[in-house]
C-alpha positions in Angstrom: -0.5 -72.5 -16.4 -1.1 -71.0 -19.9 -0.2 -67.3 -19.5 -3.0 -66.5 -22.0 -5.5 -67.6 -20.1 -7.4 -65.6 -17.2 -6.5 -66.7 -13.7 -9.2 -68.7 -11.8 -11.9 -67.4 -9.7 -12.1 -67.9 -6.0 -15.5 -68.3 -4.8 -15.8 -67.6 -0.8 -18.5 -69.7 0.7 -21.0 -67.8 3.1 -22.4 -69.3 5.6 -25.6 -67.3 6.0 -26.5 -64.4 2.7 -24.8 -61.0 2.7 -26.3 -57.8 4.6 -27.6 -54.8 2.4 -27.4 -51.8 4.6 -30.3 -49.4 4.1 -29.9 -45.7 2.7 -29.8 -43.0 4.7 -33.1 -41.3 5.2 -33.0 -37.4 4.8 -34.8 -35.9 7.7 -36.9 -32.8 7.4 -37.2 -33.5 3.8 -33.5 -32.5 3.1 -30.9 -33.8 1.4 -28.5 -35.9 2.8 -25.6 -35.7 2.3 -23.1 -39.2 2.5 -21.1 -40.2 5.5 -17.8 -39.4 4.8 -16.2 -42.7 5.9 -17.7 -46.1 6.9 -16.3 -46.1 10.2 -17.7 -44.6 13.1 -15.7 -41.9 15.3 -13.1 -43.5 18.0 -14.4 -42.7 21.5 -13.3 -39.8 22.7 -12.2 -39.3 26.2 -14.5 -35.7 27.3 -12.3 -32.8 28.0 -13.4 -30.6 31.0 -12.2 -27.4 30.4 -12.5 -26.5 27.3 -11.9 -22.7 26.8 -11.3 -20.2 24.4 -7.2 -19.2 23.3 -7.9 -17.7 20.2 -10.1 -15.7 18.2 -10.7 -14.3 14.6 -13.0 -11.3 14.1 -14.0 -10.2 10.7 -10.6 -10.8 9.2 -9.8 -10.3 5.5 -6.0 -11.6 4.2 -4.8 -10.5 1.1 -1.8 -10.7 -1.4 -1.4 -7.7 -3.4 -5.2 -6.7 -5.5 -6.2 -10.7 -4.6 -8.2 -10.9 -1.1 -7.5 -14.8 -0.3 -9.6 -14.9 2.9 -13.0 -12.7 3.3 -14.3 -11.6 6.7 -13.8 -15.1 8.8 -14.7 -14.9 12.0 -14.5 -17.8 14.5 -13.2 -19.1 17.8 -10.1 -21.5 18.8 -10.7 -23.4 21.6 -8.1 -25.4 23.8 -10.1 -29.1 24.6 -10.9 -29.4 21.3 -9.4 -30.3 17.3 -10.4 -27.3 14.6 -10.7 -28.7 11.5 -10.5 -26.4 8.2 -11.7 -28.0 5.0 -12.5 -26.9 1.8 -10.9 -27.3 -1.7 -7.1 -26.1 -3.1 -7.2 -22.3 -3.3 -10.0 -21.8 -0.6 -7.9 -20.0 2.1 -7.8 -22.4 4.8 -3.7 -22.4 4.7 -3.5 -18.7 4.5 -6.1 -18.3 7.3 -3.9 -20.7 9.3 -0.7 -19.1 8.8 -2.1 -15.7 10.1 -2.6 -17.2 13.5 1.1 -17.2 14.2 1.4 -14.1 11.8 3.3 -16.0 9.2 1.4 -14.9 6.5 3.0 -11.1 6.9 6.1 -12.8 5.8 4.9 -12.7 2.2 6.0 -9.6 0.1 2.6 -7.8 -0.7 0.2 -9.7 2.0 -2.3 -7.3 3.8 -5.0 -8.0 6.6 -7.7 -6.6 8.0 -10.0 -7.4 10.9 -8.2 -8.4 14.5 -7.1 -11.8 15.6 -6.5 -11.9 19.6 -4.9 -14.7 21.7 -6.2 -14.8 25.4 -8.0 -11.3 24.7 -4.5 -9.5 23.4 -4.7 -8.6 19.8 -1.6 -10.6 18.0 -0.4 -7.9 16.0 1.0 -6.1 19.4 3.0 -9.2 20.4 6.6 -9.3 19.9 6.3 -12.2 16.8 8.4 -14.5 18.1 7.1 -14.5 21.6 3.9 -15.2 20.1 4.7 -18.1 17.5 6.9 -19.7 20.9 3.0 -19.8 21.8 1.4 -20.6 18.9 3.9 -23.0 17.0 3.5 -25.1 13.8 3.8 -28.0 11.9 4.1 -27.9 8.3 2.9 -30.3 5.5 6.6 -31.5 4.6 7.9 -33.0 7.8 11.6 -30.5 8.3 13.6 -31.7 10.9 17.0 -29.8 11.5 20.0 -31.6 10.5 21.0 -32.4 13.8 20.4 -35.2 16.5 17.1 -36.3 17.9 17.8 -34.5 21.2 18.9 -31.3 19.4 15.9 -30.9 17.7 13.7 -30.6 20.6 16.6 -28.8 22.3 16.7 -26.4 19.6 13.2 -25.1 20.8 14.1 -25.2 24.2 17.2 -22.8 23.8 15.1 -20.7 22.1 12.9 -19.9 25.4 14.1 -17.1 27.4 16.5 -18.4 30.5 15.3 -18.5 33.7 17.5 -17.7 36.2 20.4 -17.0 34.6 22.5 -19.3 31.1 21.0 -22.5 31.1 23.6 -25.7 30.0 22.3 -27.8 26.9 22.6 -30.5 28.9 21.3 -30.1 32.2 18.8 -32.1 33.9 15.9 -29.5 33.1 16.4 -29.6 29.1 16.6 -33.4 29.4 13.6 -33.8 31.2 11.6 -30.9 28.8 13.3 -33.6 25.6 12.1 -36.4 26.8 8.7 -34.7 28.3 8.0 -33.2 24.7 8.9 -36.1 22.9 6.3 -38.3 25.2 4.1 -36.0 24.4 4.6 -36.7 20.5 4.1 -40.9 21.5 8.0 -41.1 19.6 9.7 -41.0 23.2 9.9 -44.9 23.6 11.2 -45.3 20.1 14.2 -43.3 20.0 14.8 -43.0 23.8 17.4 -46.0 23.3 19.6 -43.1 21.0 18.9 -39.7 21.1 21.9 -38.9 19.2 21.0 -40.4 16.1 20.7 -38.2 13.4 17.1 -37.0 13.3 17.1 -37.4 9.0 17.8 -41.0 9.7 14.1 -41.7 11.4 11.1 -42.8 8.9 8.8 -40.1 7.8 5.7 -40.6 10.5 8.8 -40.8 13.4 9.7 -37.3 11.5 6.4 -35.4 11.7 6.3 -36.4 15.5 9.5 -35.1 15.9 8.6 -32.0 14.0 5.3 -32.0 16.3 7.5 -32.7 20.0 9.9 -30.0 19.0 6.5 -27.6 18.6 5.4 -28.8 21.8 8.9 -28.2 23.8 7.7 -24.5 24.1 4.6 -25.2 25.7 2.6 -23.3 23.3 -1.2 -23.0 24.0 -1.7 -23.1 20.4 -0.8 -25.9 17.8 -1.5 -24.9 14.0 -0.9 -28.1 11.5 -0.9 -27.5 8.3 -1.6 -30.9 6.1 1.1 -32.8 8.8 0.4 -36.7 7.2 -0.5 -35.5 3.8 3.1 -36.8 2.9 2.7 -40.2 5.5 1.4 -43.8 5.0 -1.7 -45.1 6.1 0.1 -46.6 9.2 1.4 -43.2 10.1 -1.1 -41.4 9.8 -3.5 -43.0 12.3 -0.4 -42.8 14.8 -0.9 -39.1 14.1 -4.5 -38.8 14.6 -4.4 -40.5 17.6 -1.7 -38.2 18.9 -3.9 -34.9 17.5 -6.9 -36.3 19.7 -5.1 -36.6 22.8 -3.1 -33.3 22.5 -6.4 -31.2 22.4 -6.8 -31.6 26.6 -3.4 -29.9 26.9 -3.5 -27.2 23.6 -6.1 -25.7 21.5 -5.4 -27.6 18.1 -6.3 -25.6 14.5 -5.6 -28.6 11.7 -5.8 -28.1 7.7 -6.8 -31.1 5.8 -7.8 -32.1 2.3 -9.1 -35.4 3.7 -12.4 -35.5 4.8 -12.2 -38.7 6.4 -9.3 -37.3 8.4 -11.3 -34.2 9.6 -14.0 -36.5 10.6 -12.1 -38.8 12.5 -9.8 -35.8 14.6 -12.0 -32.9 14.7 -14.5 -31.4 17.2 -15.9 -28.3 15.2 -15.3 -28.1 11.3 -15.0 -24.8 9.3 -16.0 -25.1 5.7 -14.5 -22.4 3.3 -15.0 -22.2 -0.2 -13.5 -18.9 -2.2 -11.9 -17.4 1.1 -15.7 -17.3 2.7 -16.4 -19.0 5.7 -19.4 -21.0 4.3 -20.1 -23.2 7.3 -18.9 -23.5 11.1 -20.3 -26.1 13.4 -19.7 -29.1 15.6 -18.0 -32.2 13.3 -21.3 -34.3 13.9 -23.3 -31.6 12.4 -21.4 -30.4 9.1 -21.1 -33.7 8.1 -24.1 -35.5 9.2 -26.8 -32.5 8.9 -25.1 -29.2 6.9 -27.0 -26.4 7.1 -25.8 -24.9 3.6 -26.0 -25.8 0.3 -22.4 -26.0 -0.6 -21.6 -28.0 2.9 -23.2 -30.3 1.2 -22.5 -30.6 -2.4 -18.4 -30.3 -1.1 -19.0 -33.0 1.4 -20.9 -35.4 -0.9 -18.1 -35.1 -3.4 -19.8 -32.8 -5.8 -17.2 -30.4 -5.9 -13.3 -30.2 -4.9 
């Protein structure tokens, strides 16, 4: 074939003519704004008991003269996936980080406003009893430079002892590895050799390690900040999928730039723009029917 001319075209016979799918109709004479994906929501096994673990109350987070987040106030609830959304530089990471008090760890931060887990304000916990119960997962996937098993150990030996020094490898931390790493959907892929070195798995078998060795504390909160940002398509879904089922057994707070991804995993969506809470509802509502102006120019794409 002559490499100056254009290849040929491939013509795919039809046997009956294409379909043309209607617009969306705006109801009540508003506008609508665009699904954000073409694929409808997975079913979603109901969760009975879905209760309330967390709650902000008229927070405000600051670093130094610059307040970040402005008086955000909303529920976490275990039984269901919290998506935040909003563009770079909104506050959703910040917001997230002061859930486990993370954000204090920044020279000049500041806060106002009260943030309680189970009805106890957070800023009276001892900090590292309260981020063994509200643990997270970071955009970069960081596992320890250590075995599989050591990783989720790690967490484990981190726990206060119960009756008396516990051995690394007794029958309860094995069971608690294995258990957390079920729990992650990476047990059946490693369990053949738990003693590889953990920076030797792929980067999705990372990020569930990351997310098993959050969930070897038992925490009643899990906070993930951008966790497949860094992950292919492939591993991503894994993740999703793994996020969905994890809300029946942990109240589940999730930052994402992808729309598609916070309509796919999330129960309730909080929009903020500019460190304002501009919109809290359930998923189905934010993106099908928001209620405020900038829901829907952010959601349509018109800004971000």
């Amino acid at each position: 074939m002559d490499p100056m001319m254009p290849p040929p075209v491939r013509r795919i016979a039809l046997d009956r003519d294409p379909f043309i799918a209607p617009p969306r109709v705006p109801e009540n004479g508003a506008t609508a704004a665009p699904a954000p994906t073409s694929l409808t929501r997975a079913t979603r096994r109901p969760v009975g008991d879905v209760r309330e673990r967390m709650r902000a109350d008229a927070v405000w987070l600051a670093y130094g003269e610059n307040w970040v987040v402005r008086d955000v106030s909303l529920p976490v609830r275990q039984g269901e996936v919290l998506a935040l959304i909003g563009a770079s530089g909104s506050g959703k990471t910040t917001l997230l980080r002061s859930l486990n008090r993370l954000t204090e760890v920044t020279a000049g931060a500041a806060r106002s406003g009260q943030i309680t887990l189970d009805g106890q304000d957070i800023h009276s916990m001892e900090v590292n009893d309260l981020r063994r119960r509200v643990t997270m997962v970071f955009q970069q996937p960081n596992p320890f430079p250590m075995s599989i098993f050591d990783n989720v150990a790690y967490a484990l030996s981190e726990r206060p002892p119960r009756g008396g020094r516990r051995r690394r490898r007794s029958p309860e931390i094995e069971d608690a590895v294995n258990d957390a790493l079920r729990r992650a959907g990476l047990y059946e892929e490693v369990a053949d050799d738990l003693e590889r070195s953990a920076l030797r798995l792929s980067g999705g078998q990372q990020q569930r390690l990351c997310i098993a060795r959050a969930l070897a504390a038992q925490p009643e909160v899990l906070l993930l900040d951008e966790p497949c940002s860094a992950l292919d398509p492939i591993s991503t879904a894994t993740i999703e999928d793994l996020v969905v089922e994890l809300r029946e057994s942990v109240a589940v707070v999730i930052v994402t730039h992808n729309l598609q991804q916070a309509f796919r995993v999330a129960d309730h969506v909080a929009f903020m723009h500019l460190g304002e809470l501009v919109e809290y509802g359930p998923s189905e509502q934010v993106f099908d029917h928001p209620q405020v102006e900038r829901t829907r120019d952010y959601i349509s794409g018109a800004f971000g």
